[in-house]
C-alpha positions in Angstrom: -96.8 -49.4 -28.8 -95.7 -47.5 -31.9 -93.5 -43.5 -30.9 -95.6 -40.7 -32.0 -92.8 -40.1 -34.5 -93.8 -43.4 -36.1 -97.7 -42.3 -36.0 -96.8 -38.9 -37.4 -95.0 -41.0 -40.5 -97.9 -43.3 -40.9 -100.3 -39.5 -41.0 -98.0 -38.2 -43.3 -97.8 -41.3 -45.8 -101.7 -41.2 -45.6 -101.9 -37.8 -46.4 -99.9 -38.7 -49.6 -101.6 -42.1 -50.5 -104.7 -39.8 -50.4 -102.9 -37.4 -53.1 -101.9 -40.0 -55.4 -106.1 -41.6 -55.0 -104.5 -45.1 -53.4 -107.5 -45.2 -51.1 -106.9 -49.0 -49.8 -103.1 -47.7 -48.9 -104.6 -44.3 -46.9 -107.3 -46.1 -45.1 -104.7 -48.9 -44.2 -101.8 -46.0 -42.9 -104.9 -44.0 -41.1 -106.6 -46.7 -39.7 -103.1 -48.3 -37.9 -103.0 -45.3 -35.5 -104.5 -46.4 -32.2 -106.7 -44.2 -30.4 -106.9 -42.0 -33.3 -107.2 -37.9 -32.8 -110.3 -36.4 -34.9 -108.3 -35.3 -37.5 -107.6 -39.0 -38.4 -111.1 -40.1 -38.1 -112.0 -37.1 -40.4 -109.3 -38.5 -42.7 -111.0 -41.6 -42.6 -114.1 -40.7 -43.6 -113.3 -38.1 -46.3 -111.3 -41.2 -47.6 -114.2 -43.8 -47.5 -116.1 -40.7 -49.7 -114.1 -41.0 -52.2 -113.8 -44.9 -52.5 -117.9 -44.1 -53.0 -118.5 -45.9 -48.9 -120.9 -43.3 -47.8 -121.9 -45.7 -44.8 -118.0 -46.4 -43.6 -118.0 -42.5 -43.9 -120.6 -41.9 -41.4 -119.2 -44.1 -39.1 -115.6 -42.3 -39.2 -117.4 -38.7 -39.0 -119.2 -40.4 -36.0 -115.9 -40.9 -34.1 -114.5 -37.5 -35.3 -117.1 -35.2 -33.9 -117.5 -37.3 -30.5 -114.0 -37.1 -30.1 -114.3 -32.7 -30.9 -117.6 -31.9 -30.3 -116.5 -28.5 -31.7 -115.3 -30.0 -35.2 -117.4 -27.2 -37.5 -116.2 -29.2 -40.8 -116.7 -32.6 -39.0 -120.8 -32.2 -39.2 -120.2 -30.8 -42.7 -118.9 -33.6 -43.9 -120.8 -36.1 -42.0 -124.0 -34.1 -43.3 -122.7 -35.0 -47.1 -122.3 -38.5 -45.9 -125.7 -38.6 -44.7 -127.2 -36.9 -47.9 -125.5 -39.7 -49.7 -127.4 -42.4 -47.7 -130.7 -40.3 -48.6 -130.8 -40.5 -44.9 -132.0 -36.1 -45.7 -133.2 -35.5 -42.1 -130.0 -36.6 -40.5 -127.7 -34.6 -43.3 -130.0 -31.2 -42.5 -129.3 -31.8 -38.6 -125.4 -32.2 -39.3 -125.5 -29.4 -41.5 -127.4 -27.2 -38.7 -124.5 -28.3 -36.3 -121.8 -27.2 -39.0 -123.6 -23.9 -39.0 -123.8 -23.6 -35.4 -120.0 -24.8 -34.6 -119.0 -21.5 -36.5 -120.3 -19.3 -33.9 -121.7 -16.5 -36.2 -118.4 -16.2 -37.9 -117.9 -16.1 -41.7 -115.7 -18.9 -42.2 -113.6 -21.0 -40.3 -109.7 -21.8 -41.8 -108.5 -25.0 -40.9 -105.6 -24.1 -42.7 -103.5 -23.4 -39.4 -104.3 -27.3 -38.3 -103.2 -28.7 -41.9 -106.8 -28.9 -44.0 -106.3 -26.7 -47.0 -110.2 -25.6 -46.9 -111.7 -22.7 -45.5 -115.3 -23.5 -44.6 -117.8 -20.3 -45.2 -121.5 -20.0 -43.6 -122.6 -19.3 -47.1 -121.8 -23.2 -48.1 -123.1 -24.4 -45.1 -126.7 -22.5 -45.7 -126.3 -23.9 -49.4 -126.3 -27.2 -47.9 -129.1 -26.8 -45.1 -131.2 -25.5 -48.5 -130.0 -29.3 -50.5 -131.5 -30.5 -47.6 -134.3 -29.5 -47.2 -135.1 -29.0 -51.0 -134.8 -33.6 -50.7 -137.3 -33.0 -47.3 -139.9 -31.1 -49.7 -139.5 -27.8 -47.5 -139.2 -25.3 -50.7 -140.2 -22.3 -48.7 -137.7 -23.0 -46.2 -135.0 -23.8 -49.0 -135.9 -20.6 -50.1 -135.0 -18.4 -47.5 -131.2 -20.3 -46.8 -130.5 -19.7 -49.7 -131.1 -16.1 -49.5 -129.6 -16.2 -46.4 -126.6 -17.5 -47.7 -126.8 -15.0 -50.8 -126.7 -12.3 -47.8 -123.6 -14.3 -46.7 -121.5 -15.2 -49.1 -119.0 -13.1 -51.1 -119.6 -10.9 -54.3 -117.6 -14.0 -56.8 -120.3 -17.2 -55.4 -123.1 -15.1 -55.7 -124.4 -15.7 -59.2 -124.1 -19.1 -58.6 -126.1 -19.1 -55.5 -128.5 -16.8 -57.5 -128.8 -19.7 -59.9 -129.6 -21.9 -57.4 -132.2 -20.1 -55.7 -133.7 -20.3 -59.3 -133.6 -23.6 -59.8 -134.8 -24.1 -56.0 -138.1 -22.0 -57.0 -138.8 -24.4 -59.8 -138.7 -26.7 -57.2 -135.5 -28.6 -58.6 -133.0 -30.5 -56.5 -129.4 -28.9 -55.6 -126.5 -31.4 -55.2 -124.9 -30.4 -51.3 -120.8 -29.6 -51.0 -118.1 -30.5 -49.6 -114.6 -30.5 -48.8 -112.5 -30.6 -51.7 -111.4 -33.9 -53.4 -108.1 -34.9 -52.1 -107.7 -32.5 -49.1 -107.1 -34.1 -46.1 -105.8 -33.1 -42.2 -102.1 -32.9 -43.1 -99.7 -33.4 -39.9 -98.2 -30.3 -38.5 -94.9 -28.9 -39.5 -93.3 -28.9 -36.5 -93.5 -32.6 -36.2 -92.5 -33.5 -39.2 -89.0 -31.1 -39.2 -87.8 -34.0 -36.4 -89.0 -36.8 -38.1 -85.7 -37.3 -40.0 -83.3 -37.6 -37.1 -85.7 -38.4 -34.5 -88.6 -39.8 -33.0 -91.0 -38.7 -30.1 -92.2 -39.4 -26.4 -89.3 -40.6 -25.2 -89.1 -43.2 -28.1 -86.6 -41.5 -30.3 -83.3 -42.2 -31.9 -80.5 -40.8 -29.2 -78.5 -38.2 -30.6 -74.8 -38.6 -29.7 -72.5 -35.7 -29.9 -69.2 -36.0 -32.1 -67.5 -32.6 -31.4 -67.3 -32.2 -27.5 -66.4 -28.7 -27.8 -69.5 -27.7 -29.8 -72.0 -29.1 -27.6 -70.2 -27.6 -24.3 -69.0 -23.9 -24.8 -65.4 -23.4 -23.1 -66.7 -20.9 -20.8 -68.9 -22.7 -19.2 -68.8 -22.4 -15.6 -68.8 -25.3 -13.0 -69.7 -25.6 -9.6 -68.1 -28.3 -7.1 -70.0 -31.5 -5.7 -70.0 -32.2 -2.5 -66.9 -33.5 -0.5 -64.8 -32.1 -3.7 -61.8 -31.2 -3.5 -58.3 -30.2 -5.0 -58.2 -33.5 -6.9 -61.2 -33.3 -8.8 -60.0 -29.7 -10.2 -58.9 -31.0 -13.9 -58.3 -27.6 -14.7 -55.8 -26.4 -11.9 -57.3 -23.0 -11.8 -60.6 -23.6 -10.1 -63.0 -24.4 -13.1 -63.2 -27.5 -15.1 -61.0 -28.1 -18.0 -63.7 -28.5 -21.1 -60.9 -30.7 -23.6 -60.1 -33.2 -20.6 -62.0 -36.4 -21.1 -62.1 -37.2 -17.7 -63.6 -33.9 -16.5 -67.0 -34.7 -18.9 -69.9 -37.0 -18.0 -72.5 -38.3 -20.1 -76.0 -36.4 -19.8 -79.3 -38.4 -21.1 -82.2 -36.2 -21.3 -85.8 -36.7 -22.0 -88.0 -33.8 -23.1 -89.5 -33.9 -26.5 -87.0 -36.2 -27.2 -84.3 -38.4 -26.1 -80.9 -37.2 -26.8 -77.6 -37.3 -25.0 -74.8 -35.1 -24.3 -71.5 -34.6 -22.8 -71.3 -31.5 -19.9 -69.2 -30.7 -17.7 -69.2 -32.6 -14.0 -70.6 -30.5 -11.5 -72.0 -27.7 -13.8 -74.6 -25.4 -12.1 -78.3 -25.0 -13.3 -78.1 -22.4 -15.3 -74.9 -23.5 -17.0 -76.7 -26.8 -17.5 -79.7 -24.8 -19.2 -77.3 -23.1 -21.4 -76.1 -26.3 -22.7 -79.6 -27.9 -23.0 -80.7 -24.5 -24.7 -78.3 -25.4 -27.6 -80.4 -28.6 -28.7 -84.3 -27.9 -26.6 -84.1 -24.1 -26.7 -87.7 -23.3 -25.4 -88.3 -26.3 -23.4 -84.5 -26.2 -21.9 -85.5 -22.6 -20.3 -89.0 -23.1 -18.7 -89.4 -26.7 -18.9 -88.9 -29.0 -14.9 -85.9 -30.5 -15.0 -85.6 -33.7 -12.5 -83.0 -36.6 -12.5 -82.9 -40.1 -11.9 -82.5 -41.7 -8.8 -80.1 -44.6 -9.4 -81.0 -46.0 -6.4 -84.2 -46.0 -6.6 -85.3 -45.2 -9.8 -87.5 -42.3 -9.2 -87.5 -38.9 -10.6 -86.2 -36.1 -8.4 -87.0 -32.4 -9.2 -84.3 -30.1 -9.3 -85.3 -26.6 -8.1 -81.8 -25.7 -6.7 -78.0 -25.8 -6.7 -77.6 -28.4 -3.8 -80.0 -31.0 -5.4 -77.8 -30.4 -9.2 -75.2 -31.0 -7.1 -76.1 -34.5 -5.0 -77.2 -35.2 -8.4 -73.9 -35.0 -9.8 -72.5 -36.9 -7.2 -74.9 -40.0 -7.3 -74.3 -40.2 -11.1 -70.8 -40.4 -10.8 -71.7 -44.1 -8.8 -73.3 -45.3 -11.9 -72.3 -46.4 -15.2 -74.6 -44.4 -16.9 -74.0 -40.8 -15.8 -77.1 -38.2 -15.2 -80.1 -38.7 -16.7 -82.2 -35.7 -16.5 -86.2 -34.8 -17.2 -87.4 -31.8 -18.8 -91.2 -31.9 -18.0 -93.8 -29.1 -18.5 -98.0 -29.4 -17.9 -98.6 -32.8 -18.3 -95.7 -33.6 -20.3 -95.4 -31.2 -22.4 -92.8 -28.7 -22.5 -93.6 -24.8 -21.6 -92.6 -22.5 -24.0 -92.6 -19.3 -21.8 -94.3 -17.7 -19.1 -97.3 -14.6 -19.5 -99.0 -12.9 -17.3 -102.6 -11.8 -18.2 -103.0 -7.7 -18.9 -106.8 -8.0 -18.9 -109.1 -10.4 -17.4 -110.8 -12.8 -20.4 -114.3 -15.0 -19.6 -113.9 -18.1 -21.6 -116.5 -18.5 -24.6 -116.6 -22.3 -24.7 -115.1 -25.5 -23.2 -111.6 -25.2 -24.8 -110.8 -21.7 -23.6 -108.9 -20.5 -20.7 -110.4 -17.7 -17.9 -108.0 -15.2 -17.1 -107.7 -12.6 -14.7 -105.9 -9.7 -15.0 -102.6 -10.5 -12.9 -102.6 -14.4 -13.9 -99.5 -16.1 -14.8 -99.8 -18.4 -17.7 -97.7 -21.6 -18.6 -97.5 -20.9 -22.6 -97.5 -24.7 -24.5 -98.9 -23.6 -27.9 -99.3 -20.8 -30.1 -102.3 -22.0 -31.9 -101.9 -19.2 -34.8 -101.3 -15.5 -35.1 -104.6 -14.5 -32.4 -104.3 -17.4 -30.2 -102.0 -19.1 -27.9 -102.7 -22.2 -25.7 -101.8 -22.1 -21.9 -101.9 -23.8 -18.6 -103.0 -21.5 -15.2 -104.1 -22.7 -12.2 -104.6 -26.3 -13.2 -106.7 -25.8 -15.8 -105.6 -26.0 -19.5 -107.3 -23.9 -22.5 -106.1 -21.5 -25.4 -106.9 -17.5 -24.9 -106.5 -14.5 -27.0 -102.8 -13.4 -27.1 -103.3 -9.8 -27.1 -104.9 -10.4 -23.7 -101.4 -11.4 -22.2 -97.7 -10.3 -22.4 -94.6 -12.3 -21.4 -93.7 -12.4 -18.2 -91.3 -10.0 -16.6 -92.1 -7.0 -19.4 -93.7 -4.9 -16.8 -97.1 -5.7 -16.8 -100.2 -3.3 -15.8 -103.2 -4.7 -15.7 -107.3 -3.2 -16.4 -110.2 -3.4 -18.0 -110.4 -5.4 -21.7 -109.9 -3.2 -24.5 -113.3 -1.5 -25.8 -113.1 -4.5 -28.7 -113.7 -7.3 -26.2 -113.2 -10.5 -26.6 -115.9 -11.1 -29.4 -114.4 -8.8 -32.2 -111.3 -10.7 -31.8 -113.0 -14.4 -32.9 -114.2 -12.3 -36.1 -112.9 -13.9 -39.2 -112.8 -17.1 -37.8 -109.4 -17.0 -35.7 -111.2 -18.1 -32.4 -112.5 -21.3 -34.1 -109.2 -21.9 -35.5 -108.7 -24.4 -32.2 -111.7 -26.1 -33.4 
């Protein structure tokens, strides 16, 4: 089973082979991730597009919107396929679902989820009216495009005008669709750790060098149990930071796998502080557990006297404390908010909230939006709705906006 480091590589050299026009390389690197996301499905089929395979596009536009039933540009592009096939029935439905995914909004920017292309109702409407102009309903042409002449901004226009000409002559339009080239690139944040790392546990270990830069001198230590005057390295009550014998090797799985050298017997928040060095959001909220050496298992740590036997069972073994830092489902928390007013989801993917509510942050999805985990159910919310926890919250009504003036301009359907 490949590391998701290793499938983020194979995205990104796909993503390129696509720049470059080596279809055969892109579909090859795409088509190698198992259990492909929708993004890679969508890759797929804007690949088989260009390489002139309407009918393997289909099929990978297929998969994309059953996997994100949500995926606006998804039935846009699987509407061009269609049109392509002169299958003009199915490429009017898909471009109805397109219109519908966008919720009333202007455009949706898939910029924030790496596709440089901002998909506007106007094109969408331009495409219902290619549509229909190949299904013989003029009339009906007619009015999307003056629908999307009521739509669309001041510079496309013209063109639209000129199209609604041509429609009233009763000539056929040509339907659009995502740029040439542009793909789902993968995000950012994953590739910054692709050089020294992998992912999910699979990653290259990260061994410290310098001892004293991974483990401040001040940092404190607390004794294990049955401890005593012997195991004080330092002679005045702490633990001595330059004495070899007083460190133990850490191995700690959170994003990634890396290890460390700390201090035996450090307390929890002394271990955070080193952790924070290398995992600084995860190492703060995140679950931290250890390994059982005798039996394997994970143990949560909640408190100083488990850190402690902890410390004490990894001195037994020969390969020190290995620690856990979990969050929801395996994925670390970034922070904790609590919800200021109470927010009624609009579709599957979004979170309810009531005023009060703490919330597990895991994602800030853009500017608007963050993703978050309360009460066992996961979903993304607006982020004006909540503030971090421990800021003095006050909770009431929603502010006279409401929820639906915040998805304007498409920042709600950025998730999509």
């Amino acid at each position: 089973m490949p590391s998701f480091g290793d499938l983020v590589r194979d995205w990104q050299r796909g993503a390129q082979a696509v720049a470059r026009g080596d279809w055969g390389c892109a579909l090859q690197l795409f088509s190698s991730v198992p259990d492909p996301p929708a993004r890679i499905c969508f890759n797929v089929g804007c690949v088989h597009l260009l390489a002139g395979d309407p009918e393997a596009a289909l099929q990978a536009f297929d998969k994309a919107v059953t996997k994100d039933a949500c995926m606006a540009v998804g039935f846009f592009q699987r509407g061009v396929a269609n049109f392509q096939l002169e299958r003009f029935q199915e490429a009017l439905f898909d471009f109805r679902l397109a219109l519908e995914q966008l919720r009333g909004n202007a455009a949706i920017d898939y910029t924030q989820l790496g596709l440089r292309f901002r998909l506007q109702a106007w094109e969408v409407l331009f495409n219902v009216a290619s549509a229909q102009c190949c299904l013989g309903l003029w009339a009906q042409a007619t009015r999307s495009l003056e629908e999307a002449i009521s739509k669309g901004p001041e510079g496309a226009r013209e063109d639209l005008r000129t199209a609604l000409d041509q429609v009233q002559k009763q000539a056929f339009l040509q339907p659009r669709q995502v740029p040439r080239g542009e793909v789902f690139q993968p995000h950012r944040r994953y590739l910054q750790h692709l050089a020294p790392v992998d992912f999910l546990g699979k990653a290259k270990r990260l061994h410290t060098e310098q001892v004293g830069e991974q483990v401040p001198p001040e940092l404190p230590a607390a004794r294990g149990p049955d401890s005593g005057p012997s195991q004080d390295h330092s002679g005045a009550g702490g633990v001595a930071v330059g004495d070899p014998e007083a460190l133990l090797t850490i191995t700690v799985q959170c994003a990634f796998t890396l290890t460390l050298k700390a201090p035996r017997g450090a307390d929890l928040s002394s271990l955070r502080a080193l952790l924070s060095q290398a995992l600084p959001l995860q190492a703060q909220c995140g679950q931290l557990s250890y390994r059982d050496p005798g039996d394997g298992h994970w143990v949560p740590l909640p408190e100083e006297e488990a850190l402690q036997r902890a410390w004490w069972d990894a001195g037994s073994g020969p390969t020190g404390l290995q620690l856990q830092c979990r969050g929801v489902g395996g994925r670390p928390v970034l922070y904790q908010a609590v919800a200021q007013h109470g927010y009624c989801a609009q579709g599957p993917e979004d979170l309810d909230l009531q005023p009060g509510d703490t919330v597990d942050v895991l994602c800030e999805v853009d500017q608007a939006w963050l993703e978050g985990h309360c009460d066992g159910r996961v979903g993304i919310f607006p982020k004006s709705f909540v503030v971090p926890a421990g800021q003095g919250v006050r909770c009431h009504a929603p502010p006279p906006s409401g929820p639906s003036e915040i998805s304007s301009e498409g920042s709600r359907d950025r998730k999509v």
